[in-house]
N, C-alpha and C positions, 0 to 999 in steps of 0.2 A: 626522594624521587621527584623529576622533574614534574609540575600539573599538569603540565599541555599531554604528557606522556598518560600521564595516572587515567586524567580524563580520553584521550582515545583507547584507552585498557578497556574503560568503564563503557565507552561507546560502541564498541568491539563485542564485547561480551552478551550485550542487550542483541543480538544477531544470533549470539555463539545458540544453537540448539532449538532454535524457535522453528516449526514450521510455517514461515511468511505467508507463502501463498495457501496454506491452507486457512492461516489465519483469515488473509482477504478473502478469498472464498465465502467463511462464511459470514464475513460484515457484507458482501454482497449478496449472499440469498436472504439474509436479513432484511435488507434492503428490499429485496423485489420480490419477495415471499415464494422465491423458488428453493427446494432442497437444493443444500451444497453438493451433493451427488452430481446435478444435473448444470453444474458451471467446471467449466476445467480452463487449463493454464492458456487455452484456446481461445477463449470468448471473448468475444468481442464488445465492450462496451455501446458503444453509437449501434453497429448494426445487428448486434446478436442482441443485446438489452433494451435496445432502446432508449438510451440514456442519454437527455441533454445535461447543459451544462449547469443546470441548478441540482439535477442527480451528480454529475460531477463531484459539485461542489461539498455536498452534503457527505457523499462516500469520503472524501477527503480529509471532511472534518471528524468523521467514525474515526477512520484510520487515524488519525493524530489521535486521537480519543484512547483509543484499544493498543496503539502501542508508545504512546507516552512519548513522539515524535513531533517536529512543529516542519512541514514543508516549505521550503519559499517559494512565495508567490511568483516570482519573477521567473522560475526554474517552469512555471507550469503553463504555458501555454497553447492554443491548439495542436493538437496532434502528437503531445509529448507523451501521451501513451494510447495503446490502444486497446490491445487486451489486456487479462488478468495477469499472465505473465509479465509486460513490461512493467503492467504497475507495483508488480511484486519484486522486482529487480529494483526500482524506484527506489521501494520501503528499505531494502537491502540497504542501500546505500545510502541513506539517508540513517539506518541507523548503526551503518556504518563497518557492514561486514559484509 
């Protein structure tokens, strides 16, 4: 079997059955020491959490941490997410399902 192939099987899979944004969820009440109950696919990082850019930063490096993913930095500049939803779209695709 082809690697390029084998390997996006493999990258595929790491997606296949995971709940994402629940996942982010709760590296974000982790974060802010809120119950994950009380963040949904809604909220808003900057104005619902309050979250600059060294929170940002820090959540970024959770999530690489928790699903074993490396973001590029080029890919993330202001505005490129805003709620939990897009950033869990992000994860999606980045790990590639």
């Amino acid at each position: 079997m082809d690697g390029a192939k084998v390997l996006a099987e493999e990258t595929s899979n790491r997606a296949a059955g995971r709940d994402v944004t629940g996942e982010v969820i709760r590296s974000v009440a982790a974060m802010t020491g809120r119950t994950p109950e009380s963040i949904t696919g809604g909220t808003r990082f900057h104005q619902d959490l309050d979250f600059d850019s060294t929170n940002v930063l820090e959540l970024l490096m959770r999530l690489e941490a928790d699903f074993d993913i490396e973001f590029d930095p080029d890919t993330f500049g202001s505005g490129t997410f805003e709620t939990v939803d897009s950033l869990s779209a992000r994860v999606r695709q980045v790990l590639g399902g």
